[in-house]
LUMLUMDREN-2810 file (N, C-alpha, C; in Angstrom, 1 decimal):
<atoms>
<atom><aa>X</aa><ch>A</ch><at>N</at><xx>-13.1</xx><yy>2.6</yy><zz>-9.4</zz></atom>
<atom><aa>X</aa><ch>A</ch><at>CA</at><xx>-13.4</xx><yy>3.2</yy><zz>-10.7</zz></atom>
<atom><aa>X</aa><ch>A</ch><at>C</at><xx>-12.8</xx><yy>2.3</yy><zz>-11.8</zz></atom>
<atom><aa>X</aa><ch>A</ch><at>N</at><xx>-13.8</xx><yy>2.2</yy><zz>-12.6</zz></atom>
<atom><aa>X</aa><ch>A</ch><at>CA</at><xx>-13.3</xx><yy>1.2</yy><zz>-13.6</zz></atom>
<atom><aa>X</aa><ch>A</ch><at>C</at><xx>-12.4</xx><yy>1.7</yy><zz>-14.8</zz></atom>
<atom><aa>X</aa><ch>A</ch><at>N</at><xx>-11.2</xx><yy>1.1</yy><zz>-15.3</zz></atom>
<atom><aa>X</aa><ch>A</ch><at>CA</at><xx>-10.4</xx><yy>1.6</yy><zz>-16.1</zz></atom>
<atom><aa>X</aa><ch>A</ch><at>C</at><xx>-10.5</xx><yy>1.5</yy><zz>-17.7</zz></atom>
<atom><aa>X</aa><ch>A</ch><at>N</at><xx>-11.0</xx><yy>2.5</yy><zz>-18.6</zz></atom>
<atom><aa>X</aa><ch>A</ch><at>CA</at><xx>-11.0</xx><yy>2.2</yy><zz>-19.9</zz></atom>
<atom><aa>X</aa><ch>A</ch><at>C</at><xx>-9.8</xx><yy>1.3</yy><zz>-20.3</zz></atom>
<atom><aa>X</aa><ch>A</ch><at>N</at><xx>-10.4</xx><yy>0.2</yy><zz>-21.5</zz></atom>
<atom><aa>X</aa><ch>A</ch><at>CA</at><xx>-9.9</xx><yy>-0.9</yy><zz>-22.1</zz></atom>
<atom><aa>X</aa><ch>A</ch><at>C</at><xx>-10.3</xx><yy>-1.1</yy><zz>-22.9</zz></atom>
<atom><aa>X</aa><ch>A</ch><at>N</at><xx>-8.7</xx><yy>-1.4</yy><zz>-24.1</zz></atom>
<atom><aa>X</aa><ch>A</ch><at>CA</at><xx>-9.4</xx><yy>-1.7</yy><zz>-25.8</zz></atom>
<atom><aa>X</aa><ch>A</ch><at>C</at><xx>-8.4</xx><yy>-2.9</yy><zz>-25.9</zz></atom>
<atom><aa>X</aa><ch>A</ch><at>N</at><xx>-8.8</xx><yy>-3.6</yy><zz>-26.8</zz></atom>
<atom><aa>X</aa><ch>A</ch><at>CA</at><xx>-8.5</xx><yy>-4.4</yy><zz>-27.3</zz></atom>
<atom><aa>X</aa><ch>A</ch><at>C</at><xx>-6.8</xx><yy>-4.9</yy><zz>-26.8</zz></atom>
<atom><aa>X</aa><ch>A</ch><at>N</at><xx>-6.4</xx><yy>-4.1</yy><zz>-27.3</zz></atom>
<atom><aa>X</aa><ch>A</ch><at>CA</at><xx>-4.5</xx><yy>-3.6</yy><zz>-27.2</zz></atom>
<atom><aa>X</aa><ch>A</ch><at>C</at><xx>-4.3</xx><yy>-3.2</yy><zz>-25.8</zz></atom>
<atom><aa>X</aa><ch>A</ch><at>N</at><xx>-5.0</xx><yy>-3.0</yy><zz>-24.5</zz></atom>
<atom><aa>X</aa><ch>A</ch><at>CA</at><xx>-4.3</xx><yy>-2.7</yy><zz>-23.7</zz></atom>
<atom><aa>X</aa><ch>A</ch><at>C</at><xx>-5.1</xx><yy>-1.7</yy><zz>-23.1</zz></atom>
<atom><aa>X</aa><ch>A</ch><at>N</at><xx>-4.8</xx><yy>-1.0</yy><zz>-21.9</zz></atom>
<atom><aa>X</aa><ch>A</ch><at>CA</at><xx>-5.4</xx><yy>-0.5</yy><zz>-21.0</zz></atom>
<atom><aa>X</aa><ch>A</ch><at>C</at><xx>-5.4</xx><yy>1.0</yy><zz>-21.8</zz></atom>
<atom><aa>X</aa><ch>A</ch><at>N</at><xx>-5.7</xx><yy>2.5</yy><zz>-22.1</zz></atom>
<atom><aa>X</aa><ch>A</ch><at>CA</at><xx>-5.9</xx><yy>3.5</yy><zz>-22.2</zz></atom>
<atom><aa>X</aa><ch>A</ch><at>C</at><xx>-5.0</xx><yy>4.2</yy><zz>-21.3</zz></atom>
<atom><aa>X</aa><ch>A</ch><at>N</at><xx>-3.5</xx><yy>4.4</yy><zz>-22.2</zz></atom>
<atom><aa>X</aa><ch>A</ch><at>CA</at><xx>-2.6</xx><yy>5.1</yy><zz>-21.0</zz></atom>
<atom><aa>X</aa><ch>A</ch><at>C</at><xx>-2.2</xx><yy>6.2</yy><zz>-21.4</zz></atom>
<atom><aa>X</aa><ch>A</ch><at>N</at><xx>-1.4</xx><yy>7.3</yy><zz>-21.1</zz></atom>
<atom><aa>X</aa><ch>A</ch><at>CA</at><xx>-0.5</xx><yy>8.0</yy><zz>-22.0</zz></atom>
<atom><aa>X</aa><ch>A</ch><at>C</at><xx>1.0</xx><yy>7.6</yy><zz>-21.2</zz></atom>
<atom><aa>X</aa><ch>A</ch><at>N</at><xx>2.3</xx><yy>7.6</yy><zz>-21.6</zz></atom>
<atom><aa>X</aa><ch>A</ch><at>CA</at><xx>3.1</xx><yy>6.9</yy><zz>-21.5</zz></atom>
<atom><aa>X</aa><ch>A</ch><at>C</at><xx>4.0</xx><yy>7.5</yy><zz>-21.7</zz></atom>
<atom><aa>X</aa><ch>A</ch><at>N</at><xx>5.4</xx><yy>7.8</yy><zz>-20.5</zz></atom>
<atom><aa>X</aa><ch>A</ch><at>CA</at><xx>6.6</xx><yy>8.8</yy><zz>-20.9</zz></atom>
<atom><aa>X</aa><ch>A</ch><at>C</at><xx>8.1</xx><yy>8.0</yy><zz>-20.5</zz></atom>
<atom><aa>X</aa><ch>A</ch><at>N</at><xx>9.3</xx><yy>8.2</yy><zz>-21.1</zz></atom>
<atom><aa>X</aa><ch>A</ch><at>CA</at><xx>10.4</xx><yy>7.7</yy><zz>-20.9</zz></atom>
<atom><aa>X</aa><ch>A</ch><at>C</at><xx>11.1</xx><yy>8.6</yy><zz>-20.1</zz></atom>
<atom><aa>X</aa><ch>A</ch><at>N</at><xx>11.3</xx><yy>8.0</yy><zz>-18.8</zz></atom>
<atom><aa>X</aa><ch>A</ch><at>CA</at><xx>11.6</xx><yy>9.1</yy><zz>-17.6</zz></atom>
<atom><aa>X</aa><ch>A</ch><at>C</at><xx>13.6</xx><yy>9.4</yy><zz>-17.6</zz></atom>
<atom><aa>X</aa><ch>A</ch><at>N</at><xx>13.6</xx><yy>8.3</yy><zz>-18.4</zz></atom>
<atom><aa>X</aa><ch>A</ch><at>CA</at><xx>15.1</xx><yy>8.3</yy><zz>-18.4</zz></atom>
<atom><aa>X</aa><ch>A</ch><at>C</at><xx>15.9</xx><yy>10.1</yy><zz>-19.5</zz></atom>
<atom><aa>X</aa><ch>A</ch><at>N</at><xx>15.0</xx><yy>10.6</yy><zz>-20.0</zz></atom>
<atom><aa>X</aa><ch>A</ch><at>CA</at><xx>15.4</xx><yy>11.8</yy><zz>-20.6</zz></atom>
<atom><aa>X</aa><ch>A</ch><at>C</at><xx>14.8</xx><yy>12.5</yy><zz>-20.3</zz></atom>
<atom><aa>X</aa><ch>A</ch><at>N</at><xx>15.2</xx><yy>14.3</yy><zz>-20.0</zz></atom>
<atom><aa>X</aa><ch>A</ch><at>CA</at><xx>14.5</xx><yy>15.8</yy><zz>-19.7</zz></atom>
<atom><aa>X</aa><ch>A</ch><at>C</at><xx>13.9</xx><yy>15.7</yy><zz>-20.2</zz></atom>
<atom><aa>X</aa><ch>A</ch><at>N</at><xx>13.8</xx><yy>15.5</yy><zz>-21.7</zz></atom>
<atom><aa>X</aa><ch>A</ch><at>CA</at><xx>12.3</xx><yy>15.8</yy><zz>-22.2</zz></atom>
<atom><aa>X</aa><ch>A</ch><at>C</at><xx>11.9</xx><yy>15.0</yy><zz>-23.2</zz></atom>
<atom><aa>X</aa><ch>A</ch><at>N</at><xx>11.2</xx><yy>13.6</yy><zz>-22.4</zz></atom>
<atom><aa>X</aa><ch>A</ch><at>CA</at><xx>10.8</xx><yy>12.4</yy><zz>-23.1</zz></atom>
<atom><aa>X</aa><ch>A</ch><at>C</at><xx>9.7</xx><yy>12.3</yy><zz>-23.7</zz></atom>
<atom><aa>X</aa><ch>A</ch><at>N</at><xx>10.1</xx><yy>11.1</yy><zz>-25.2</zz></atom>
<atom><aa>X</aa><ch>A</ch><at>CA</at><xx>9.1</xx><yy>11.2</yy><zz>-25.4</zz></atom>
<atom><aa>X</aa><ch>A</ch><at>C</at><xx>8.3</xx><yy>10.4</yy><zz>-25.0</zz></atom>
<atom><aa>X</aa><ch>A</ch><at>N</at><xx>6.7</xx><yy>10.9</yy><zz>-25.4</zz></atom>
<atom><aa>X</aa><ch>A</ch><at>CA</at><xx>5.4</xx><yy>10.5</yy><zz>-25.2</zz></atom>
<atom><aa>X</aa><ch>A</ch><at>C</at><xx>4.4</xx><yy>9.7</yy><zz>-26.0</zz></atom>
<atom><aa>X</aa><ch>A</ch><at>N</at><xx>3.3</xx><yy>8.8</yy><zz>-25.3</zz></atom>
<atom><aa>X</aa><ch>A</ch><at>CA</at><xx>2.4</xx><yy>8.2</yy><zz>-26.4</zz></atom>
<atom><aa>X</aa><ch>A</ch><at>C</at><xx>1.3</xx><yy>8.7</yy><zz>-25.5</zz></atom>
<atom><aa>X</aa><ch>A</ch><at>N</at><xx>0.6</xx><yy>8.6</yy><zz>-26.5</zz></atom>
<atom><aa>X</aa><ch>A</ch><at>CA</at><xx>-1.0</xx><yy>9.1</yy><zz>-25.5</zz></atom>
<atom><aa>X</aa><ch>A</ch><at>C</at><xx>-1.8</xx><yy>8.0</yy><zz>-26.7</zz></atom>
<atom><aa>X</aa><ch>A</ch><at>N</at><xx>-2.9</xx><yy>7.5</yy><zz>-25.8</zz></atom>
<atom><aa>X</aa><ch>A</ch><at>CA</at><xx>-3.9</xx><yy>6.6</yy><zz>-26.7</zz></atom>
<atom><aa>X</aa><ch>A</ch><at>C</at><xx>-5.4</xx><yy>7.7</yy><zz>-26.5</zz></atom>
<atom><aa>X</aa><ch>A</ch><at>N</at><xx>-5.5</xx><yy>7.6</yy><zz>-27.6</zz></atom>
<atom><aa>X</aa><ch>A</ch><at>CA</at><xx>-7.1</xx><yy>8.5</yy><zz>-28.0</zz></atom>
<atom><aa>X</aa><ch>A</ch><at>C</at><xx>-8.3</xx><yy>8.2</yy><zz>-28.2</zz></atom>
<atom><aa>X</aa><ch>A</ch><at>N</at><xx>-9.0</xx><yy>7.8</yy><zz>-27.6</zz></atom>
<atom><aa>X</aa><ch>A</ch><at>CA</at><xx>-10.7</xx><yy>7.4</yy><zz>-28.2</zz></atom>
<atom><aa>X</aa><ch>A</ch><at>C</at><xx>-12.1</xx><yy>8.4</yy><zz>-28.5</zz></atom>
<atom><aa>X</aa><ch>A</ch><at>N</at><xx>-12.3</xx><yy>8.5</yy><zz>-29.6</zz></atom>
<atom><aa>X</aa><ch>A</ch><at>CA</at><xx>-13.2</xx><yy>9.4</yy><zz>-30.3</zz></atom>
<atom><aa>X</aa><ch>A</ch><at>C</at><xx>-14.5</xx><yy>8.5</yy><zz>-30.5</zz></atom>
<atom><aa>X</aa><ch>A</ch><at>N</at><xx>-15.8</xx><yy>9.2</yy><zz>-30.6</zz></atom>
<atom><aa>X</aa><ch>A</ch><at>CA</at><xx>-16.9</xx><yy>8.9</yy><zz>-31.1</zz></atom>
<atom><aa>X</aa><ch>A</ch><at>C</at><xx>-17.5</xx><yy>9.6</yy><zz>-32.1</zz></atom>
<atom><aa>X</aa><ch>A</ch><at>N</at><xx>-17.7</xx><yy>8.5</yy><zz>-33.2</zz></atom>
<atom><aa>X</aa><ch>A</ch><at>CA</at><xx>-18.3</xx><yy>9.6</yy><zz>-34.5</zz></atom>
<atom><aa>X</aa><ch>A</ch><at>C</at><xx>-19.3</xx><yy>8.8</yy><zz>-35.2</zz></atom>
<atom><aa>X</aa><ch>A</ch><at>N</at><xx>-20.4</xx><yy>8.9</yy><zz>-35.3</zz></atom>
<atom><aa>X</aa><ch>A</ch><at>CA</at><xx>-21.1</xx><yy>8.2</yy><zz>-35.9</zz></atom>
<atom><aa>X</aa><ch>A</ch><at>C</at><xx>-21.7</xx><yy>7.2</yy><zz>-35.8</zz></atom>
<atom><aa>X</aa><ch>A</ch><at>N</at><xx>-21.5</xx><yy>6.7</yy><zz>-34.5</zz></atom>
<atom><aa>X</aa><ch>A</ch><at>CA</at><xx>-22.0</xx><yy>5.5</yy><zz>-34.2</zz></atom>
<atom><aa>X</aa><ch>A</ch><at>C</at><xx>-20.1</xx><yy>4.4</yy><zz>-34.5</zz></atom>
<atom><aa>X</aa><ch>A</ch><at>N</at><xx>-19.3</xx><yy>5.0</yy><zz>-34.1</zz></atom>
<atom><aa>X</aa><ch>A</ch><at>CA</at><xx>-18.0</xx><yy>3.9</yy><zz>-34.1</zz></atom>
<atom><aa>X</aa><ch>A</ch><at>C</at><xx>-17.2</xx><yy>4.9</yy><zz>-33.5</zz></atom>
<atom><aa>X</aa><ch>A</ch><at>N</at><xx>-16.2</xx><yy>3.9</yy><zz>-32.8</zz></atom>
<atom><aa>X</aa><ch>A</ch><at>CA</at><xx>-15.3</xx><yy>4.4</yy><zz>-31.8</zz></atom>
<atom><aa>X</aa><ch>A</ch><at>C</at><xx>-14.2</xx><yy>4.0</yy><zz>-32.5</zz></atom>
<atom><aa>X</aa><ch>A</ch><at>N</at><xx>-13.2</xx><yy>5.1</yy><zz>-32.5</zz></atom>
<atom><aa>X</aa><ch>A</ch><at>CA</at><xx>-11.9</xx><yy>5.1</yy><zz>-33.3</zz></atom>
<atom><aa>X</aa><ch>A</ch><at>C</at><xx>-10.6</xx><yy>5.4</yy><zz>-32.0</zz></atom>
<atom><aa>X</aa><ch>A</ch><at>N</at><xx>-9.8</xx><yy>4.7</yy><zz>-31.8</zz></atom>
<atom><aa>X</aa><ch>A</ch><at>CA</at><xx>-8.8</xx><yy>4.2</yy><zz>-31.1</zz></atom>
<atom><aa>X</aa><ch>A</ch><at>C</at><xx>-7.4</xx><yy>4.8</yy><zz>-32.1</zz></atom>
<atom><aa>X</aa><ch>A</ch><at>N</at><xx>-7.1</xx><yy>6.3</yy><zz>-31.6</zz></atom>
<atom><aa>X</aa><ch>A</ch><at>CA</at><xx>-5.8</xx><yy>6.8</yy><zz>-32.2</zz></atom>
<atom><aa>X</aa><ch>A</ch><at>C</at><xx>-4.6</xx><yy>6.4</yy><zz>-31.4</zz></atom>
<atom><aa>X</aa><ch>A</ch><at>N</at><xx>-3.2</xx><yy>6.0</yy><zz>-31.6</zz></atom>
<atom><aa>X</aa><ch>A</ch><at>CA</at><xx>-2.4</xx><yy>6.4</yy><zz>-30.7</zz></atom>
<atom><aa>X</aa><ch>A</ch><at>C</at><xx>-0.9</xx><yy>7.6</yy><zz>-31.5</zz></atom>
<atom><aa>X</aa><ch>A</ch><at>N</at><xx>-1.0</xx><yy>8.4</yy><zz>-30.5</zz></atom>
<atom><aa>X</aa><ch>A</ch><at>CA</at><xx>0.2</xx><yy>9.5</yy><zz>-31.0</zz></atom>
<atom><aa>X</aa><ch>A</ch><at>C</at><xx>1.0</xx><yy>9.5</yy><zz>-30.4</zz></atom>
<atom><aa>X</aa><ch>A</ch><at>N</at><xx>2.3</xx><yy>9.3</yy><zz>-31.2</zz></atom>
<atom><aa>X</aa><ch>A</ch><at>CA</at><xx>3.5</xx><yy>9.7</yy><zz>-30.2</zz></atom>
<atom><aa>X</aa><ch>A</ch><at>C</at><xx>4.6</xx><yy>10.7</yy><zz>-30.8</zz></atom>
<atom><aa>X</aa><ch>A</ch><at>N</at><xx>5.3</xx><yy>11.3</yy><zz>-29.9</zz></atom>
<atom><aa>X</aa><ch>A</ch><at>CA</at><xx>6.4</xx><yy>12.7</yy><zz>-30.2</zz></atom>
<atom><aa>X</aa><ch>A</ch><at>C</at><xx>7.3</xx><yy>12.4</yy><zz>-29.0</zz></atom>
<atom><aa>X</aa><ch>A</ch><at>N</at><xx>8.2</xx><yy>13.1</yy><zz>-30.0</zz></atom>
<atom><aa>X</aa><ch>A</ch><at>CA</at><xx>10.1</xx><yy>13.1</yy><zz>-29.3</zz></atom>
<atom><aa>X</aa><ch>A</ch><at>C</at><xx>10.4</xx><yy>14.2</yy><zz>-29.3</zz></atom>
<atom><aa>X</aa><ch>A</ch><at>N</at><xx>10.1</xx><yy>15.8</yy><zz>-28.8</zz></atom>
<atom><aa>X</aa><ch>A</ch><at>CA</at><xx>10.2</xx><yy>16.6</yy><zz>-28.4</zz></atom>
<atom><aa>X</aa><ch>A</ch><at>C</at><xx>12.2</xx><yy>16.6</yy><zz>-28.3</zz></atom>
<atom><aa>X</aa><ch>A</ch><at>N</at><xx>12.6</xx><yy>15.9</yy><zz>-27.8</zz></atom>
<atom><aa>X</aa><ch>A</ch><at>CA</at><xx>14.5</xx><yy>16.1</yy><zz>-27.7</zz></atom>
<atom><aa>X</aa><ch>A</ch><at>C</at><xx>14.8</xx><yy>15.8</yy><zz>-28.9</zz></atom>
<atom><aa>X</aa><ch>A</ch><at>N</at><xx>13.8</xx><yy>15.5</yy><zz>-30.2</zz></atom>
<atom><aa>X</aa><ch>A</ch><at>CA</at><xx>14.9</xx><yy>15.4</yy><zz>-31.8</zz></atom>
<atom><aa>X</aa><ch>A</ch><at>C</at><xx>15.2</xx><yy>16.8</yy><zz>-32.1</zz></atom>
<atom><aa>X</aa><ch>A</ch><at>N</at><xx>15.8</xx><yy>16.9</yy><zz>-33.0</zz></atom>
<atom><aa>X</aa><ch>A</ch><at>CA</at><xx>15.9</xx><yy>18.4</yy><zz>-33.6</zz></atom>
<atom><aa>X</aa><ch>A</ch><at>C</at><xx>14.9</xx><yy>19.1</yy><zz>-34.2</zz></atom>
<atom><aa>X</aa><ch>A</ch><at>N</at><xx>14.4</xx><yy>17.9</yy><zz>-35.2</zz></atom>
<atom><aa>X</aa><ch>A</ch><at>CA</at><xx>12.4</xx><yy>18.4</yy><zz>-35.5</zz></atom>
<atom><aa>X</aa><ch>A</ch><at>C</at><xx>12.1</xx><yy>17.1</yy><zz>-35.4</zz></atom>
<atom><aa>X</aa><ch>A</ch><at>N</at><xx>11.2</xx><yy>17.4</yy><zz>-34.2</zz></atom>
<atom><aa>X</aa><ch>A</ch><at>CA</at><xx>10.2</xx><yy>16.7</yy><zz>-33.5</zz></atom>
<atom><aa>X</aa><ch>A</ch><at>C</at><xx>8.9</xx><yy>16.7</yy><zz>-34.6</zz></atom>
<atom><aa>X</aa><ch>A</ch><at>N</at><xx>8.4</xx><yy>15.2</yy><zz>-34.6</zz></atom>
<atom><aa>X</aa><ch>A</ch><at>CA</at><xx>7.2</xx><yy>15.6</yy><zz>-35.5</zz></atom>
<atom><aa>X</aa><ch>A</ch><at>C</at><xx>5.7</xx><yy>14.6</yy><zz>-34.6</zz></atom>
<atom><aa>X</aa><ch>A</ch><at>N</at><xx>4.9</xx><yy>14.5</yy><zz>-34.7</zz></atom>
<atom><aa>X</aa><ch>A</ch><at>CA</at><xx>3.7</xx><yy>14.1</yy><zz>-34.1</zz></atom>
<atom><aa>X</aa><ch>A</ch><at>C</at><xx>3.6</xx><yy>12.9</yy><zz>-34.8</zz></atom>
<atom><aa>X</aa><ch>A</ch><at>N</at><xx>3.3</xx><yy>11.6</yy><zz>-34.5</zz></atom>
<atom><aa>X</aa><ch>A</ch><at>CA</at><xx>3.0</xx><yy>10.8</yy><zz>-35.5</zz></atom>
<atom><aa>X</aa><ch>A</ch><at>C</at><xx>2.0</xx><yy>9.6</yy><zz>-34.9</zz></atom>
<atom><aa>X</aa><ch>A</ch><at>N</at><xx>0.6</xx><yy>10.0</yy><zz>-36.0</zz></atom>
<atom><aa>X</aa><ch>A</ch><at>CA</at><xx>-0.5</xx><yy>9.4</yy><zz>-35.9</zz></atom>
<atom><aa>X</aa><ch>A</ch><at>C</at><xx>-0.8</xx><yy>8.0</yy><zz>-36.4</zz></atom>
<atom><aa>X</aa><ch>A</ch><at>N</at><xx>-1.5</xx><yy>7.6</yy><zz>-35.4</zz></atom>
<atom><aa>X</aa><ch>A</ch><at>CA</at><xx>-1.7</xx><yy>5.8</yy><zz>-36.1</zz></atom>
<atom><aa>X</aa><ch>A</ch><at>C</at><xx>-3.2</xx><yy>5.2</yy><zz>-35.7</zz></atom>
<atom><aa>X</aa><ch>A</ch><at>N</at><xx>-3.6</xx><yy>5.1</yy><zz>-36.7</zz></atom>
<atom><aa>X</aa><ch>A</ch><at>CA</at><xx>-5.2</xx><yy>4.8</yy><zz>-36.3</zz></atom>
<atom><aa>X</aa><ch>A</ch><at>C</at><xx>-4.7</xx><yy>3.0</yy><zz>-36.0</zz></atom>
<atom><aa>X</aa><ch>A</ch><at>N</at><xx>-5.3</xx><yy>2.5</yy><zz>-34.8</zz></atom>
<atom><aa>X</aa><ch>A</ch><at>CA</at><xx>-5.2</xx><yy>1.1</yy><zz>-34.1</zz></atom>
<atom><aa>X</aa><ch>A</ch><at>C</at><xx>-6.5</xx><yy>0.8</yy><zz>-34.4</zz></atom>
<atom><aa>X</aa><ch>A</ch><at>N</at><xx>-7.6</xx><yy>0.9</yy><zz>-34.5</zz></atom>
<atom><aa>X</aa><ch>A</ch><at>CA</at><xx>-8.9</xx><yy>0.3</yy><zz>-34.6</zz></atom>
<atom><aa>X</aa><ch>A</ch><at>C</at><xx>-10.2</xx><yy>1.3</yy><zz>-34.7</zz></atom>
<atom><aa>X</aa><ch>A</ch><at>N</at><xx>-11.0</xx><yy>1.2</yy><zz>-36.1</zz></atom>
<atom><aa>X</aa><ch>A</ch><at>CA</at><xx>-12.2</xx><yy>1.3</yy><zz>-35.5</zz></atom>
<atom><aa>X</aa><ch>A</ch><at>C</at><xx>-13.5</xx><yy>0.7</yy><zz>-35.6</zz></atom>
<atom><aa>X</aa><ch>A</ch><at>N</at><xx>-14.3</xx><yy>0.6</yy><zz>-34.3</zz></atom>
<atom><aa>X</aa><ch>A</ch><at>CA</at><xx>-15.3</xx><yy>-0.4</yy><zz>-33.8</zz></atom>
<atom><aa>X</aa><ch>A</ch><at>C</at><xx>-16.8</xx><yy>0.1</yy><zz>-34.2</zz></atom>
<atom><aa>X</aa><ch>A</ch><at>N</at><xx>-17.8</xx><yy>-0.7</yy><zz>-34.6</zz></atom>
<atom><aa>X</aa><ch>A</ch><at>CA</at><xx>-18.8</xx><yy>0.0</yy><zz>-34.9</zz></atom>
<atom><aa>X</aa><ch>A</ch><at>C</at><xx>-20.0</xx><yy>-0.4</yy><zz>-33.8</zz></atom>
<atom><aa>X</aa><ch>A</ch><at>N</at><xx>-20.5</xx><yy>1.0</yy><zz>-33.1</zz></atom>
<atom><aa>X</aa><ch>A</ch><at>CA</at><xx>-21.8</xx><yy>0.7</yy><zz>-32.0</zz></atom>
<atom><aa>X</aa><ch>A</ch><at>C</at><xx>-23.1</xx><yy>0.4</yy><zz>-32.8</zz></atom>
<atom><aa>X</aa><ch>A</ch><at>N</at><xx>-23.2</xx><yy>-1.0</yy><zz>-32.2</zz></atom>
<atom><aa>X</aa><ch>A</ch><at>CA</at><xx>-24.6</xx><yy>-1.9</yy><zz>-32.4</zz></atom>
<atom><aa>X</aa><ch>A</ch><at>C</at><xx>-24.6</xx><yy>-2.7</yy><zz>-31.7</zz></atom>
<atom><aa>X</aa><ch>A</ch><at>N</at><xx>-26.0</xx><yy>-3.5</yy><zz>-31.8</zz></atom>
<atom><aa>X</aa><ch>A</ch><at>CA</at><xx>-26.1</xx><yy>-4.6</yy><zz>-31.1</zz></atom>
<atom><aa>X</aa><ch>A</ch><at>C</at><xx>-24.7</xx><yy>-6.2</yy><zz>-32.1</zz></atom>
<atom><aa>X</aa><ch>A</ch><at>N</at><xx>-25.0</xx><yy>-6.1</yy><zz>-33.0</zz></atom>
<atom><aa>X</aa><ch>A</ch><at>CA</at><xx>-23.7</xx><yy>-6.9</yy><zz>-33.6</zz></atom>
<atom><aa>X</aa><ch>A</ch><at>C</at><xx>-22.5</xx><yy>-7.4</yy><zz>-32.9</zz></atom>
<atom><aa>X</aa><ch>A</ch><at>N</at><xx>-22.4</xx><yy>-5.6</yy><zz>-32.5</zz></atom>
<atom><aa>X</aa><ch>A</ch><at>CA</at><xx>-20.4</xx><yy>-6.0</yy><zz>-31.6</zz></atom>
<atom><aa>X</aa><ch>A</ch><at>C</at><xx>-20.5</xx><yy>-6.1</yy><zz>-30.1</zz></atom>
<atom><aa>X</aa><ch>A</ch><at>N</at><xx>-22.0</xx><yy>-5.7</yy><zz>-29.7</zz></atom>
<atom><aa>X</aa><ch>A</ch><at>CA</at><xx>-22.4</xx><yy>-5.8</yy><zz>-28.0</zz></atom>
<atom><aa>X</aa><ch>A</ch><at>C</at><xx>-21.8</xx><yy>-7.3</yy><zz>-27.3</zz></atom>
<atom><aa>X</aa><ch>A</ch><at>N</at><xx>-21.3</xx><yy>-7.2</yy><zz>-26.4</zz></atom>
<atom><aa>X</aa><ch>A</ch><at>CA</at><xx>-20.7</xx><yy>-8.6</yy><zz>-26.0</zz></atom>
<atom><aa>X</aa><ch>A</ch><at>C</at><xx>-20.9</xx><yy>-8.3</yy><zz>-24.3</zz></atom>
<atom><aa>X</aa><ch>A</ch><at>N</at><xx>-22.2</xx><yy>-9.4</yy><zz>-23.9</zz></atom>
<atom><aa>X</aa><ch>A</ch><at>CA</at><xx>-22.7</xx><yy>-9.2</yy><zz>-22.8</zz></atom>
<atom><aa>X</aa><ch>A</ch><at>C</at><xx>-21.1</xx><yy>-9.3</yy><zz>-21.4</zz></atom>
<atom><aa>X</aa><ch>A</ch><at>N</at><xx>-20.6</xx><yy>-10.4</yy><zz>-21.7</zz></atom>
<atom><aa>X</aa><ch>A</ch><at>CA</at><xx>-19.9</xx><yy>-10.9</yy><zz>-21.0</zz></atom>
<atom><aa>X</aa><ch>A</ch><at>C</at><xx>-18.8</xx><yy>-9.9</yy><zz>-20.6</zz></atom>
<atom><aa>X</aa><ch>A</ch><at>N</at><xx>-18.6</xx><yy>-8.9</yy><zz>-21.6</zz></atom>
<atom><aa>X</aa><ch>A</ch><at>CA</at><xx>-17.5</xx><yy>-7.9</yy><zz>-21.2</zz></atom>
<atom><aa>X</aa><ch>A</ch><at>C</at><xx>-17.8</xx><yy>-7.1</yy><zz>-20.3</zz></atom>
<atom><aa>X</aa><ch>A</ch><at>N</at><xx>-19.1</xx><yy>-6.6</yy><zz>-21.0</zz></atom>
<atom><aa>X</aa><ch>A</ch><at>CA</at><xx>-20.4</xx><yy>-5.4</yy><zz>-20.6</zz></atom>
<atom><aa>X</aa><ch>A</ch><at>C</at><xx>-19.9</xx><yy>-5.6</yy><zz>-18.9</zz></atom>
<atom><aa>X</aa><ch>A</ch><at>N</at><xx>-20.3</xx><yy>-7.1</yy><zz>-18.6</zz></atom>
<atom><aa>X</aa><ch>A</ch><at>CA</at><xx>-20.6</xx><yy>-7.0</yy><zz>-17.1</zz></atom>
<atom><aa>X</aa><ch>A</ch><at>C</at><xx>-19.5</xx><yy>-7.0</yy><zz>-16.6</zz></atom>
<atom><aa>X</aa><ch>A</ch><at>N</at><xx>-18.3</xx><yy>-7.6</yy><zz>-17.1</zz></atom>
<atom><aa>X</aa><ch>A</ch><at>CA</at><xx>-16.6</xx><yy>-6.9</yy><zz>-16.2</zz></atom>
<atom><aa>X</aa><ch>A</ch><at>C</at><xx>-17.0</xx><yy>-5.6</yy><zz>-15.4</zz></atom>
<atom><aa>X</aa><ch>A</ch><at>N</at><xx>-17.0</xx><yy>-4.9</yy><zz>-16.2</zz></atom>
<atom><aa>X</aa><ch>A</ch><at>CA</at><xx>-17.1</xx><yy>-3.4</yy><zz>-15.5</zz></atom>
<atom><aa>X</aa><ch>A</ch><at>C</at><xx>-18.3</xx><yy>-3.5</yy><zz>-14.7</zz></atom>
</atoms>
């Protein structure tokens, strides 16, 4: 099974095992309109106020333009 992949790295969510309650990144891929938007979030749950914090990493627009055969066929 093939593994989604962007630019920056494989599609993971990600935890620091060294604390009870670590924090986390999760990477997000949305489709809206004809482009794909690449969020990643991360939270620290063990601060005192923990807050969510969003980061838009890229977004790609679906066309033949950004089609790139050679990738296509990796997968």
């Amino acid at each position: 099974m093939p593994k989604p992949l962007y630019k920056e790295g494989f599609l993971t969510i990600c935890t620091n095992a060294e604390h009870n309650t670590p924090p986390a990144k999760a990477t997000v891929v949305t489709f809206i309109y004809g482009k794909v938007r690449i969020v990643q979030a991360t939270c620290n749950p063990s601060e005192a106020h923990p807050t969510l914090n969003l980061m838009l990493r890229a977004i790609y627009s679906l066309g033949r333009d950004n089609y790139d055969k050679k990738v296509a066929l990796m997968f």
